[in-house]
C-alpha positions in Angstrom: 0.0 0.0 0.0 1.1 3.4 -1.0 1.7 6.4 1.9 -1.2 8.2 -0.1 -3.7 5.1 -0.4 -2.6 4.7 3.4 -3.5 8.3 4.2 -7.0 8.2 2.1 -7.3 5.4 4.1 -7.1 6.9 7.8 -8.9 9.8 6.4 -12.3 8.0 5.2 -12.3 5.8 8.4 -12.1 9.3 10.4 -14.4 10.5 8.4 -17.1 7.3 9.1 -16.4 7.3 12.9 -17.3 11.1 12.9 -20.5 10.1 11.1 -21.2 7.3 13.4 -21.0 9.4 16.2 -24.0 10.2 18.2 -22.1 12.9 20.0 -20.3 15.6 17.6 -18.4 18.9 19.0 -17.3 20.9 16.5 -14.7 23.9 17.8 -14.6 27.3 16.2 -12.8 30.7 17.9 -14.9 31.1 20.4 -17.1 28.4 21.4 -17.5 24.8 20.8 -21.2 23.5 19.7 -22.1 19.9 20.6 -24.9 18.0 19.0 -26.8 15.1 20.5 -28.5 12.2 18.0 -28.5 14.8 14.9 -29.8 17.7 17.1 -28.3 20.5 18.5 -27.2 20.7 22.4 -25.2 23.5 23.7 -22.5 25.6 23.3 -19.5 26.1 25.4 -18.3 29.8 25.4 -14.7 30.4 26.0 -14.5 33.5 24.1 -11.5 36.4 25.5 -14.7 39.0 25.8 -17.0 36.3 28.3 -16.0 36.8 32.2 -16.2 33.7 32.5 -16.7 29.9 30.5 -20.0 29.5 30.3 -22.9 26.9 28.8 -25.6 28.2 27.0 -28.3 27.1 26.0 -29.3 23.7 27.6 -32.2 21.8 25.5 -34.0 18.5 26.6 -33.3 15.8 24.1 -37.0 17.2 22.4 -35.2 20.0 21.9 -36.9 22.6 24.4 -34.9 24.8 25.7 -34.7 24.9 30.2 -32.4 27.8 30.3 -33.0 31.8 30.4 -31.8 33.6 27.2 -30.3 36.9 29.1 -28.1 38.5 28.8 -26.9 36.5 26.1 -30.3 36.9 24.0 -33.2 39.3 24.6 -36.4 37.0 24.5 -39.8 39.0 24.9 -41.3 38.2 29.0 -37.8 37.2 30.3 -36.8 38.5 33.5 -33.7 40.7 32.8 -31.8 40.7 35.9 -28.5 39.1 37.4 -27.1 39.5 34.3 -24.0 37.7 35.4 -26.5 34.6 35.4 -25.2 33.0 31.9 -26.7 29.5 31.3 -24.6 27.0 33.3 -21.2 28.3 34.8 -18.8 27.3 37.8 -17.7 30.3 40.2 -17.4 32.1 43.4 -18.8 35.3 45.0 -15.5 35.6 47.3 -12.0 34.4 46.3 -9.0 36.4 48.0 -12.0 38.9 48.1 -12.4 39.0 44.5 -15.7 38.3 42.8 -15.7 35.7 40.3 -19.8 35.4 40.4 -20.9 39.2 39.9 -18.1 40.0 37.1 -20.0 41.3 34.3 -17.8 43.9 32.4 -20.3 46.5 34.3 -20.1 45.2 37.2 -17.8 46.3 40.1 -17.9 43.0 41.9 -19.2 42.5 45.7 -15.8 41.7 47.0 -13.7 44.9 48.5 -11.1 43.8 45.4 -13.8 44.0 43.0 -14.6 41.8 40.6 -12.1 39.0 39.0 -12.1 37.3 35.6 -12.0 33.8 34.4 -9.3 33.5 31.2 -9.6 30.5 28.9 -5.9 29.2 29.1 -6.1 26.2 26.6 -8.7 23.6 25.0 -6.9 20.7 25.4 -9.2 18.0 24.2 -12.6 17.8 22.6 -13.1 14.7 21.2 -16.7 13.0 19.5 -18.0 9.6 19.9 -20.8 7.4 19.4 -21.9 7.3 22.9 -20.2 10.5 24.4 -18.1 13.3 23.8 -15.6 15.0 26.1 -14.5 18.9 26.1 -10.9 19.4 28.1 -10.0 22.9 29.3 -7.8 24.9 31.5 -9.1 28.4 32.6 -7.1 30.8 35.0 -9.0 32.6 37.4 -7.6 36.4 38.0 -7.8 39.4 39.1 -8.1 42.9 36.7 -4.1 43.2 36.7 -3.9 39.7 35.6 -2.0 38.2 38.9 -3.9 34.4 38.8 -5.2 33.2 42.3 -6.6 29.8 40.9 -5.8 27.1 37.8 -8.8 25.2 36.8 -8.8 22.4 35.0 -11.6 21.0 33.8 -13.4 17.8 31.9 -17.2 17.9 30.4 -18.5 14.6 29.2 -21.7 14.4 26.9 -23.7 11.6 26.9 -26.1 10.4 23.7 -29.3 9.4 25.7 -32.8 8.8 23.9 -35.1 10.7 26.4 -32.4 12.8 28.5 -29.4 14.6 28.6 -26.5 13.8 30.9 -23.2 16.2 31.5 -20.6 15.5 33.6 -18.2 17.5 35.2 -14.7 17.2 36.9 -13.5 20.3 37.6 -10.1 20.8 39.6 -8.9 24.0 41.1 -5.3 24.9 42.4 -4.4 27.7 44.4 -1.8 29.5 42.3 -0.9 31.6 45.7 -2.9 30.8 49.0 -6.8 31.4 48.6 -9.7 31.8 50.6 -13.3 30.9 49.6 -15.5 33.4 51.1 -18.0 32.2 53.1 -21.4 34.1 50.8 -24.2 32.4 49.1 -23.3 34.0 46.3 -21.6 30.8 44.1 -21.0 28.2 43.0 -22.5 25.5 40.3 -25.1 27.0 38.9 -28.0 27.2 36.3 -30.4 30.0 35.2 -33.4 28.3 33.8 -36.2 29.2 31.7 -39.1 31.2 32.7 -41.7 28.4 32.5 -39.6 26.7 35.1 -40.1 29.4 37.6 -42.0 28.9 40.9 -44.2 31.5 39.8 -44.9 29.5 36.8 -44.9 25.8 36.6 -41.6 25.0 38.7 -41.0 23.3 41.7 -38.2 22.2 43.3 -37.8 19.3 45.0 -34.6 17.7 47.0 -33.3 14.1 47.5 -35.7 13.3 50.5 -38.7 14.8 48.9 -38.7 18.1 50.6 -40.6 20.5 47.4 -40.4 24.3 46.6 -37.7 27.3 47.7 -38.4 27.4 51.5 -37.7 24.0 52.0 -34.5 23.9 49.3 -32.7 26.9 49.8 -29.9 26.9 52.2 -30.3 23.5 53.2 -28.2 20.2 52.3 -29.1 17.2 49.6 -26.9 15.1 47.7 -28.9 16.2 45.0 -31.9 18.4 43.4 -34.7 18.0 40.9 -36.4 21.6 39.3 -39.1 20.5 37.4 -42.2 21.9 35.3 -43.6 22.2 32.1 -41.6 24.3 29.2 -43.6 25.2 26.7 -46.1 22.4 27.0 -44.0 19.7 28.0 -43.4 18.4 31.5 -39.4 18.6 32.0 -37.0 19.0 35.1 -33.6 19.4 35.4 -31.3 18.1 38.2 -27.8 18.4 39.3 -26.0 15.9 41.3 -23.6 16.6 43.8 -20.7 14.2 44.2 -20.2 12.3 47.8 -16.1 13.4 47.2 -17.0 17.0 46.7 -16.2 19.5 49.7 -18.4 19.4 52.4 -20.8 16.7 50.9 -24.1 16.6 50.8 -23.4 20.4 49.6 -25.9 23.3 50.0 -28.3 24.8 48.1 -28.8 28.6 46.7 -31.9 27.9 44.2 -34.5 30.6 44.1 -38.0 30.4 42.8 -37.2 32.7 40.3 -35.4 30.1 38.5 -31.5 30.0 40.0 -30.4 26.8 41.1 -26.5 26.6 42.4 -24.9 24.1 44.5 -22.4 25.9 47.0 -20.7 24.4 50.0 -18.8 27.6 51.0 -22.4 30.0 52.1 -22.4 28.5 55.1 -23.3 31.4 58.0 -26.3 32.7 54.9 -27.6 29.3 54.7 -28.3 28.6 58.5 -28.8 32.2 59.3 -26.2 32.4 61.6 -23.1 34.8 61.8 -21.2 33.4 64.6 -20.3 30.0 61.5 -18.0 30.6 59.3 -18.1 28.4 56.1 -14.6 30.0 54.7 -12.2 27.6 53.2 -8.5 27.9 52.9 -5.7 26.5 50.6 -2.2 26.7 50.9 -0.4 28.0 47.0 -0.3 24.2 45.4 -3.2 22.7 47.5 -6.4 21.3 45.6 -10.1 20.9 45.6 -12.0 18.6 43.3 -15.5 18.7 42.3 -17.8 16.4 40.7 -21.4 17.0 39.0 -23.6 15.5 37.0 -26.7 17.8 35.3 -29.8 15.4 34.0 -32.2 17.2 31.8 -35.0 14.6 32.0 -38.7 14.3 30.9 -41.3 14.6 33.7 -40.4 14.3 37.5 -37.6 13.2 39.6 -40.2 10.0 40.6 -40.6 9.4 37.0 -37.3 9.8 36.1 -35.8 7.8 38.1 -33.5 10.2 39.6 -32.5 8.4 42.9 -32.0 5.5 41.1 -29.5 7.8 38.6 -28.2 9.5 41.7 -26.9 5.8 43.6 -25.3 4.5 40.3 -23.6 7.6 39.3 -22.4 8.3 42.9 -20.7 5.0 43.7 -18.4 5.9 40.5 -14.6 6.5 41.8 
């Protein structure tokens, strides 16, 4: 065989595995798109005018879309606030007093340093398959002068599902100099969904034990949490899991009724009302912390979805 027959060769089989695949990412500038079974998913935003990475929008496998639009779209009946809110993103109200949650480009930031940035370093994977698809990144967190506190590495799997859509996430961070996460409810995994999915509206939200709707979720601790409704005409819910290795497992929870749903171990004294704790954590320049989700966009309920069930056999993973 010739060295060009051999080449045509690797080049048609790489062109039949990629349309095999079920998951496909395709990477441009400034975002990578994935697509699901032929339909479009999400995109990943890593753009050097974004505060922050940042995944917007989420769609059920129908192809409804459960998050809000703003600030990234203007969609008539939208609430237009927290426009640091952008789909799903990872961040914190208080590191080394620097706020990576509030850091809009016209925003001063709550922290007395003001507000910090999250730079894209380096995609270092993003690979499509038939059953899944994995995006690899590394992301710097820093202040406005550019002096990093935090490297973040991080690893999103997407999984082909019939009814549902799963994404994993292992995100590592490492204190560049030593940190402190403020203690403020104000962070950390978090969502903005979609009107209809507001307690106003059709949402509810429900933790692991069965406990339903805002007073009974926010501030308090679950392994994990359903917010479910009906988007336009169909019954949907989304969930996010919270690893049992994650810092300070089962973590707790700053989800609102008007559709905000965060897991945040670190809001500690806000949560329980009570300014004598201190939920503050501290790493030494070189130390790490590791944390693990899963989001499930699911038809129906958590019941009907099976979300326990989802929860024990994703959680035993190592």
């Amino acid at each position: 065989m010739t060295v060009m027959h051999f080449r045509i060769g690797i080049l048609s089989l790489a062109l039949a595995t990629a349309a095999f695949s079920q998951v496909k990412l395709k990477q441009s500038s400034d975002r990578i798109s994935v697509e699901i079974d032929g339909k479009p998913f999400t995109e990943f935003f890593v753009g050097s005018d974004v505060p922050k990475p940042y995944l917007h929008p989420l769609r059920a496998a129908s192809g409804k879309i459960v998050t809000r639009s703003f600030p990234m779209d203007v969609v008539e009946g939208e609430a237009k606030d927290h426009p640091h809110h952008r789909g799903l993103w990872f961040t914190h109200g208080l590191v080394n007093q620097y706020d990576f949650w509030a850091n809009e480009k016209n925003q001063k930031g709550a922290g007395t340093n003001g507000r910090g940035v999250v730079i894209t370093r380096r995609i270092t994977d993003v690979k499509s398959g038939k059953k899944s698809g994995t995006i690899a990144s590394t992301f710097a967190w820093q202040d406005l002068k550019g002096q990093t506190l935090l490297d973040e590495t991080r690893t999103m799997t997407f999984y082909s599902h019939p009814t549902e859509r799963w994404i994993d996430f292992d995100i590592t961070v490492t204190a560049a100099a030593p940190v402190t996460f403020g203690d403020t409810k104000e962070g950390t995994f978090a969502i903005r969904l979609t009107t209809d999915l507001e307690e106003k509206h059709t949402g509810k939200m429900r933790t692991a034990d069965g406990k339903i709707g805002e007073k009974a979720v926010w501030g308090k601790r679950s392994p994990w949490v359903d917010y479910a409704g009906t988007v336009a005409g169909e019954a949907l819910g989304v969930a996010i899991f919270d690893h049992p290795t994650n810092p300070r497992h089962p973590t707790y929870w700053h989800s609102r009724a008007y559709g905000l749903f965060a897991a945040n171990p670190f809001g500690i004294h806000d949560f329980e009302n009570d300014k004598t704790k201190n939920g503050e954590l501290k790493l030494a320049a070189g130390e790490k912390l590791r944390f693990r989700y899963r989001v499930v966009i699911h038809p129906g309920d958590a019941d009907s979805a099976k979300l326990a069930d989802n929860y024990k056999k994703w959680s035993s993973s190592k």
